[in-house]
C-alpha positions as CSV (number, residue, x, y, z in Angstrom):
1,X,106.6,85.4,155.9
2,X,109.9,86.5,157.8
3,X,110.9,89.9,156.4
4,X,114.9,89.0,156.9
5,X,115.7,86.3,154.1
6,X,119.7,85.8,153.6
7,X,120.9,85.8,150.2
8,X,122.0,82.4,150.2
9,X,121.7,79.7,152.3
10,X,124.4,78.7,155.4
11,X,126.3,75.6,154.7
12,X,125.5,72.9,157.9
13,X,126.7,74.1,160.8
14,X,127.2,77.6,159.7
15,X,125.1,79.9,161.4
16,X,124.7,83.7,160.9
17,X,126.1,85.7,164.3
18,X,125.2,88.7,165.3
19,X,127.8,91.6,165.9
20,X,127.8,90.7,169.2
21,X,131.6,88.7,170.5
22,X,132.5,86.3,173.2
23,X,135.5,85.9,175.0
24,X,137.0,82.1,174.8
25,X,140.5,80.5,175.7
26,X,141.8,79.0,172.5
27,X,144.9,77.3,172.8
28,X,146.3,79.0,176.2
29,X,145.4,82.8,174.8
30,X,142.0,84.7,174.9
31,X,140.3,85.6,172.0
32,X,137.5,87.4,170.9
33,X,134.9,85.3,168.8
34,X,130.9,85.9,167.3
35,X,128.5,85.1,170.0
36,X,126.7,81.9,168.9
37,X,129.7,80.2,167.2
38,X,129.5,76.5,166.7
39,X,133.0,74.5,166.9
40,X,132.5,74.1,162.6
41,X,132.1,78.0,162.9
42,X,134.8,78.7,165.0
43,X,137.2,76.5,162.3
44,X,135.3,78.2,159.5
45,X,136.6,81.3,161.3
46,X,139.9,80.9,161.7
47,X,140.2,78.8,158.4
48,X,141.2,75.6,159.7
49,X,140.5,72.5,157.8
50,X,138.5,70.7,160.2
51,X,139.8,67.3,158.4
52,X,143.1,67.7,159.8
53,X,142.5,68.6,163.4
54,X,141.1,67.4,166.6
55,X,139.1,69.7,169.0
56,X,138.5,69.6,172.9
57,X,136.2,72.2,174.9
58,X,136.4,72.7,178.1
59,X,138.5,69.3,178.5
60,X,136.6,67.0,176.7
61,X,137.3,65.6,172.8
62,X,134.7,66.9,170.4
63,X,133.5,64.4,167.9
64,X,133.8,65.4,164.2
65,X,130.3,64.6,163.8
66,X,129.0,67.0,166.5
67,X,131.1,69.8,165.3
68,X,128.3,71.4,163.6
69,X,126.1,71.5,166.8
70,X,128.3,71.9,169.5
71,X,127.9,75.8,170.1
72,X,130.9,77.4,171.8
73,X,130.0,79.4,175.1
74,X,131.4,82.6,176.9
75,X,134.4,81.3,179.1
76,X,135.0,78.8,176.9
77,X,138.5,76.6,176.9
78,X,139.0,75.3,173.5
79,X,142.2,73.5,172.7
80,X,142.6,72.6,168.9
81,X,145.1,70.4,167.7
82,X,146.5,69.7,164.2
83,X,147.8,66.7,162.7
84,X,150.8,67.3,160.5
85,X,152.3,64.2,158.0
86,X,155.7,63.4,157.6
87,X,158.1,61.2,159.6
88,X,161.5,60.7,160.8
89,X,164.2,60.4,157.7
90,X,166.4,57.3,158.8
């Protein structure tokens, strides 16, 4: 029996970090981020709707699906992109 037993359980893809931070490029400018963060996390982190955006790390295109797996790593180069509605009024 593990003596450490969170309160409540972590959603999919949200893990608990410890105090630990990483250093990652997100959109052009460093930033500080938990050690262990997964690209859902990382969202989850910066409350982002991950609906409504499209992610690349280190130059490749993330797939919604792996979002919750994909752990971000020190040296990072993230590049997150949202998607905004609306047109052009003729």
């Amino acid at each position: 029996m593990s003596l450490y037993q969170p309160l409540m359980p972590y959603p999919a893809g949200i893990r608990p970090f410890c105090s630990l931070n990483m250093t990652i490029t997100l959109n052009g400018q460093k930033k500080e981020v938990p050690d262990g963060i997964t690209v859902l996390g990382l969202l989850v982190h910066l409350n982002i709707q991950q609906q409504r955006v499209a992610v690349e790390r280190n130059e490749e295109i993330v797939k919604k699906a792996r979002y919750a797996e994909t752990v971000v790593g020190e040296g990072d180069s993230l590049e997150v992109v949202s998607f905004m509605g609306g047109g052009c009024a003729a």
